[in-house]
C-alpha positions as CSV (number, residue, x, y, z in Angstrom):
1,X,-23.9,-10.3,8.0
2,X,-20.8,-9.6,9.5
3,X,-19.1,-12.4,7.4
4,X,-20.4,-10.7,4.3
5,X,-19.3,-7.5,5.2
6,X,-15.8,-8.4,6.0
7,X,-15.8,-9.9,2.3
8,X,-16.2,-7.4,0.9
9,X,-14.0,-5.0,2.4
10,X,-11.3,-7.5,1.9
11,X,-8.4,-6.0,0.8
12,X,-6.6,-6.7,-3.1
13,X,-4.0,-4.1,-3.5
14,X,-0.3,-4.0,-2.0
15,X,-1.1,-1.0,0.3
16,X,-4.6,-2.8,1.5
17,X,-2.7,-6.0,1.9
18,X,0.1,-4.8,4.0
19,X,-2.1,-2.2,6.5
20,X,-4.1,-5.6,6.9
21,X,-1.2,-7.6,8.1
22,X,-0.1,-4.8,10.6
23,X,-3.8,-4.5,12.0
24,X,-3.9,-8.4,12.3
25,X,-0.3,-8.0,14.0
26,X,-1.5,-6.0,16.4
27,X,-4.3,-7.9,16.9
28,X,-2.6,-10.9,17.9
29,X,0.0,-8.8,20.4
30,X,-3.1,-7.8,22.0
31,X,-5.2,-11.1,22.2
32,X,-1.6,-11.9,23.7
33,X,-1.5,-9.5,26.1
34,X,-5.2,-10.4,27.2
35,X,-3.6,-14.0,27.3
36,X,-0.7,-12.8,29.6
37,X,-3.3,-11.1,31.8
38,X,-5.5,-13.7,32.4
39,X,-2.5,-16.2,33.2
40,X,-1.5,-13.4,35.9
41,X,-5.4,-13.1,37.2
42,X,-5.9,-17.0,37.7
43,X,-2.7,-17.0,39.1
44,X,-3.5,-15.0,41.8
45,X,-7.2,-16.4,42.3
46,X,-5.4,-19.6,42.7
47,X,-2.9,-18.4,45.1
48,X,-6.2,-16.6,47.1
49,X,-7.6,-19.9,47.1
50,X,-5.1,-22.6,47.9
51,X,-5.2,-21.8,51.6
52,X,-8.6,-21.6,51.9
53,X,-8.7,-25.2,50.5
54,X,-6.3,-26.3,52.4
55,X,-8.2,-25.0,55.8
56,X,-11.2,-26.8,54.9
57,X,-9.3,-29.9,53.9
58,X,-7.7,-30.0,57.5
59,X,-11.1,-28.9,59.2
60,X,-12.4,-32.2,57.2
61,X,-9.9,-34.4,58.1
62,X,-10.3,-32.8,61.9
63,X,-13.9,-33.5,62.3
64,X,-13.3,-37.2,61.0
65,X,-11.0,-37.5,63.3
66,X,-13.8,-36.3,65.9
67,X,-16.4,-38.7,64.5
68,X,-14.0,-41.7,65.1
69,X,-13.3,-40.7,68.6
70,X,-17.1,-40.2,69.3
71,X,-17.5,-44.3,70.0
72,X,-15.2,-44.3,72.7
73,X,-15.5,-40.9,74.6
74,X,-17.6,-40.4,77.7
75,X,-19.8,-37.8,78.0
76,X,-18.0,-34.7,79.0
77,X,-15.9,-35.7,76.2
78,X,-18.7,-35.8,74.1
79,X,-20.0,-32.7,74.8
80,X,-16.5,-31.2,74.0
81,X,-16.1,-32.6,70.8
82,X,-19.8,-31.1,70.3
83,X,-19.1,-27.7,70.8
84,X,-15.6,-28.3,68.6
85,X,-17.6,-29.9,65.7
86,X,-20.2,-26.9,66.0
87,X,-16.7,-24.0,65.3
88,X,-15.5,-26.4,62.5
89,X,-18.9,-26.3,60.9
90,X,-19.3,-22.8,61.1
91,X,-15.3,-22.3,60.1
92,X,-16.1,-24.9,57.6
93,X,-19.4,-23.0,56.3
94,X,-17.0,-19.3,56.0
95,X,-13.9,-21.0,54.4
96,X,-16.9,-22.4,51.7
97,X,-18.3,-19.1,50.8
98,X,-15.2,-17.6,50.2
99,X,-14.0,-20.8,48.5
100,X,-16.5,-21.7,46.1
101,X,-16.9,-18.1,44.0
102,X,-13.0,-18.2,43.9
103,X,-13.8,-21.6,42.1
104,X,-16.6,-20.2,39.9
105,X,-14.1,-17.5,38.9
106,X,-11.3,-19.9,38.2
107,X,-13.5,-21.9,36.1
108,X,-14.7,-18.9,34.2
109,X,-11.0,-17.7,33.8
110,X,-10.2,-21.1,31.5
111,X,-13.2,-20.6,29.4
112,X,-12.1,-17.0,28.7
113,X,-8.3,-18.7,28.2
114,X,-10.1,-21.2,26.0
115,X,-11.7,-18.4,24.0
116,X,-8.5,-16.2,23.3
117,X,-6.9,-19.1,22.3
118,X,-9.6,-20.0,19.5
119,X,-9.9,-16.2,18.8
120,X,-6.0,-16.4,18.7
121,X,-6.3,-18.8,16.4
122,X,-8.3,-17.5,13.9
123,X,-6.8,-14.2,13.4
124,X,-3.6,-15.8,13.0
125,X,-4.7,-18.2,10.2
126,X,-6.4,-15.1,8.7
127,X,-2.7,-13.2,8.8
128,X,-1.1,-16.4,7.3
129,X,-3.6,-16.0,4.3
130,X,-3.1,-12.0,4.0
131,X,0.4,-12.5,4.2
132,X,0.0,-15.2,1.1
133,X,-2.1,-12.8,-1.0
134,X,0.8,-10.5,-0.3
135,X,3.0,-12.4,-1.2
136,X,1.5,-13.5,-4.7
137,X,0.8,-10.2,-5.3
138,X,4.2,-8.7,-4.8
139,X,5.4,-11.7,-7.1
140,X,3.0,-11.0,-9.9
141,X,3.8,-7.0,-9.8
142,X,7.4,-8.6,-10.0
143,X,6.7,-10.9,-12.8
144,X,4.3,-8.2,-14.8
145,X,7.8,-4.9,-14.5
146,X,10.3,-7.7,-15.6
147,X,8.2,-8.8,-18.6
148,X,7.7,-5.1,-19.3
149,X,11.2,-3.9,-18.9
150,X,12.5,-7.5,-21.4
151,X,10.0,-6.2,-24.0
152,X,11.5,-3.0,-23.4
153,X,15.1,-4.3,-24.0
154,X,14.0,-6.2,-27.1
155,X,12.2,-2.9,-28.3
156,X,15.8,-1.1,-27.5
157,X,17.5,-3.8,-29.7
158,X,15.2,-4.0,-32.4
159,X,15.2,-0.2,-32.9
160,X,19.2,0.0,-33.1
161,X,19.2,-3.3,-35.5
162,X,16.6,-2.4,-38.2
163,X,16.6,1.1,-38.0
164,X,19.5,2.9,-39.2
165,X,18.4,6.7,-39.8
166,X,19.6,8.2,-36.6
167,X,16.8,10.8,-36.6
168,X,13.9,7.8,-36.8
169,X,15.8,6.0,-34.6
170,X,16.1,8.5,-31.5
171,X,11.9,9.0,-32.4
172,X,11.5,5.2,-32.1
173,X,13.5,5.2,-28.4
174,X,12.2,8.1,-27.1
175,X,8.7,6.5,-27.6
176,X,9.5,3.2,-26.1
177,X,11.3,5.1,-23.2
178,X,7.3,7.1,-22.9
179,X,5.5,3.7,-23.3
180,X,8.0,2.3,-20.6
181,X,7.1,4.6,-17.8
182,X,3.6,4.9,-18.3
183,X,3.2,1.1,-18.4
184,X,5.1,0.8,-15.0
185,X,2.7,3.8,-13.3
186,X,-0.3,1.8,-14.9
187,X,1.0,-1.4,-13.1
188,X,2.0,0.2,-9.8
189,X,-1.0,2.1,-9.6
190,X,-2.8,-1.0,-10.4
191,X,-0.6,-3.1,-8.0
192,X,-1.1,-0.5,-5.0
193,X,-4.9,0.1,-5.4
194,X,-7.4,-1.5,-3.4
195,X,-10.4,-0.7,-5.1
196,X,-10.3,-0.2,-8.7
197,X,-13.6,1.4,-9.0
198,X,-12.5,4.1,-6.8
199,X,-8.3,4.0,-8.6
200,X,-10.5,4.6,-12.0
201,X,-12.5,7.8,-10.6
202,X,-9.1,9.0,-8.7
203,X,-7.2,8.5,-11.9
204,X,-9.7,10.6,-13.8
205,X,-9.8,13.4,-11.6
206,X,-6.1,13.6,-11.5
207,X,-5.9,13.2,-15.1
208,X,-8.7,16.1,-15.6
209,X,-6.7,18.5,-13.3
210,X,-3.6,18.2,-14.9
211,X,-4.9,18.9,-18.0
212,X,-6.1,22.2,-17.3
213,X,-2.8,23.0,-15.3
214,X,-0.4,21.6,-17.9
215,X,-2.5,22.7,-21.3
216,X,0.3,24.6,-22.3
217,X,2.7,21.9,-20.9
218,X,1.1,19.0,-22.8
219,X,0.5,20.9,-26.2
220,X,3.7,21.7,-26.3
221,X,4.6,18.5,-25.9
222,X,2.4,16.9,-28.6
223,X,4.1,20.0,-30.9
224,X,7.6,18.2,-30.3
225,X,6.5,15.0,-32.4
226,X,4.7,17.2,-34.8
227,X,7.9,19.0,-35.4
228,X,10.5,15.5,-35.4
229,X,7.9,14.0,-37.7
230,X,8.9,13.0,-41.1
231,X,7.8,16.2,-42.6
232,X,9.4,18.1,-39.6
233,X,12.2,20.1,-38.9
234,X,15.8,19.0,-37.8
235,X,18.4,21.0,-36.2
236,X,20.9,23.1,-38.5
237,X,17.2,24.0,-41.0
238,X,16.9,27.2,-41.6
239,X,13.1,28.2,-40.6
240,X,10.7,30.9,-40.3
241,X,8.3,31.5,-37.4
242,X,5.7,34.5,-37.6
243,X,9.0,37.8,-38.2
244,X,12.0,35.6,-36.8
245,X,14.2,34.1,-39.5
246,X,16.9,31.6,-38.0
247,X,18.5,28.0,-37.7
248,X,17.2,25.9,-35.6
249,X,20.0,25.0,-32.9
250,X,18.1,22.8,-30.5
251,X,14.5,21.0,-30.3
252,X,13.8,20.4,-26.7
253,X,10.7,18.4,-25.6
254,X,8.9,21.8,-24.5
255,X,10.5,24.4,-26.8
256,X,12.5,25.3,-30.5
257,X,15.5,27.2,-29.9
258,X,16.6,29.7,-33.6
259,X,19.8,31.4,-33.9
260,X,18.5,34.4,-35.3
261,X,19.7,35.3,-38.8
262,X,19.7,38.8,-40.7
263,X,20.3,40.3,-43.8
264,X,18.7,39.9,-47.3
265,X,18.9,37.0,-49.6
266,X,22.0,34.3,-49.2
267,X,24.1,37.3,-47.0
268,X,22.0,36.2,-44.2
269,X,24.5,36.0,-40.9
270,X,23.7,35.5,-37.2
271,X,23.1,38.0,-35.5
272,X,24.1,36.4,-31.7
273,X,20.6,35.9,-30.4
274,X,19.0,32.9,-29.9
275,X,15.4,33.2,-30.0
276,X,13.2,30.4,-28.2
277,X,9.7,29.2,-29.1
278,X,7.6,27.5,-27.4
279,X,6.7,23.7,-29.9
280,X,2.6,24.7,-29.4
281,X,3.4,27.3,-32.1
282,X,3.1,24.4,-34.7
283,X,-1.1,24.3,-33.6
284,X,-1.1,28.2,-34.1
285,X,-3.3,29.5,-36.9
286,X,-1.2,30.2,-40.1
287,X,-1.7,33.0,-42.2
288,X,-4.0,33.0,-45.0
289,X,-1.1,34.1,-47.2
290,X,0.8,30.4,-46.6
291,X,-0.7,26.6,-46.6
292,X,3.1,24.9,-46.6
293,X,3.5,24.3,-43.1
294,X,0.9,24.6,-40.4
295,X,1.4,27.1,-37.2
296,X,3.6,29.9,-38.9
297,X,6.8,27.6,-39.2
298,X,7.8,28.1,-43.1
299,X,11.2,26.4,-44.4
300,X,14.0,29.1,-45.5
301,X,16.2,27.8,-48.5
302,X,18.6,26.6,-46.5
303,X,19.1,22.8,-47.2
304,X,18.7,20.2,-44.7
């Protein structure tokens, strides 16, 4: 169960990828630090224990020594070496009790050793494989942007090569240079996301919300290429929008910018002010009077 679920949260995008490799890193410096610890803790139990071991090892070799001289002793010196084979047993029986947990707990510090190790292990062949994916996915988002920006290039070359009308031609490059940005967000997004169930819903939220924020933004917007279109305007024309007669000095992405003309017939001058539109006129309802040019834009007789 636990294998399944850890499957499954397994991380695809960049962001996922790299927050995995610093949780494994820590992981490791802590399975380390346990390491270093219980290094320091047998250690010591070692150190507690050595002279214990080597009191009972000399008590040992003491009452051998006893033993031996027990075949050739009388009997007062038998009855001494009794009573000093009766404190080395009962030395002998303390030094063991304190001895043999120490060497319970010495045993059970190299199987917990043994298990960091193998836990060691395994987290750090996980983080070679993370940092793999990583890797092959920081390649492939490399691969993917440099194939997008050499069809962009081509696009460029193509566009000054065949196309020669300058007005077509800065249409065609501003496109590619839309096309080119939103491809890259697509593959970043794409590239950064974990889940693309949950980049999907995000993306549509975010998508929804600016729509009702930027309405006027983004129909303004989609006036622009209604107003460059073949059948649009270009600067110098001389237009009409709703009472303002003028000649259209600038076309920005958001709004139409008129030098405001007055007088009657070709007497027409400027009259100094530059009057600014915003390009979601074009979607405006004309009047019923007019069905030349949608939105209340109507062409003056100025020639293009």
């Amino acid at each position: 169960m636990v294998q399944t679920t850890n499957r499954r949260a397994q991380p695809s995008g960049i962001l996922g990828l790299v927050e995995e490799l610093f949780a494994l890193k820590q992981k490791l410096h802590a399975l380390d630090e346990r390491a270093q610890l219980t290094d320091a803790l047998s250690h010591s139990s070692q150190q507690l224990r050595n002279p214990f071991v080597a009191h009972i090892t000399a008590e040992a070799q003491r009452g051998e020594q006893l033993s031996q001289e027990a075949d050739t002793s009388g009997p007062a010196q038998l009855e001494q070496q009794k009573r000093e084979l009766d404190s080395l047993t009962a030395s002998f029986k303390q030094a063991s009790a304190i001895v043999l947990p120490l060497g319970k707990q010495s045993i059970l510090f190299d199987l917990y050793k043994n298990n960091i190790a193998r836990w060691r292990s395994t987290v750090e062949s996980q983080y070679s494989t993370e940092l793999r994916k990583l890797m092959v996915r920081i390649a492939l988002f490399g691969l993917i942007v440099a194939v997008v920006l050499g069809l962009s290039e081509i696009w460029r070359r193509a566009t000054f090569r065949y196309i020669h009308d300058l007005r077509r031609r800065y249409q065609f490059l501003l496109l590619r240079r839309f096309v080119l940005w939103c491809v890259i967000g697509i593959t970043i997004a794409f590239a950064l996301a974990t889940e693309i169930g949950s980049l999907a819903t995000f993306a549509g939220l975010i998508t929804a919300g600016i729509a009702v924020a930027l309405q006027n933004v983004i129909l303004a917007i989609a006036g622009y290429f209604f107003l460059i279109g073949k059948y649009g305007v270009r600067v110098g024309d001389r237009v009409q929008i709703s009472s303002v007669t003028g000649d259209v000095v600038d076309i920005g992405l958001i709004r139409l910018h008129l030098m405001e003309v007055a007088g009657a017939g070709a007497d027409r001058q400027p009259t100094g002010r530059v009057v600014v539109f915003s390009n979601s006129i074009v979607f405006q309802a004309a009047p019923a009077s007019s069905n030349r040019f949608p939105a209340q834009i109507f062409f003056g007789t100025k020639s293009r």
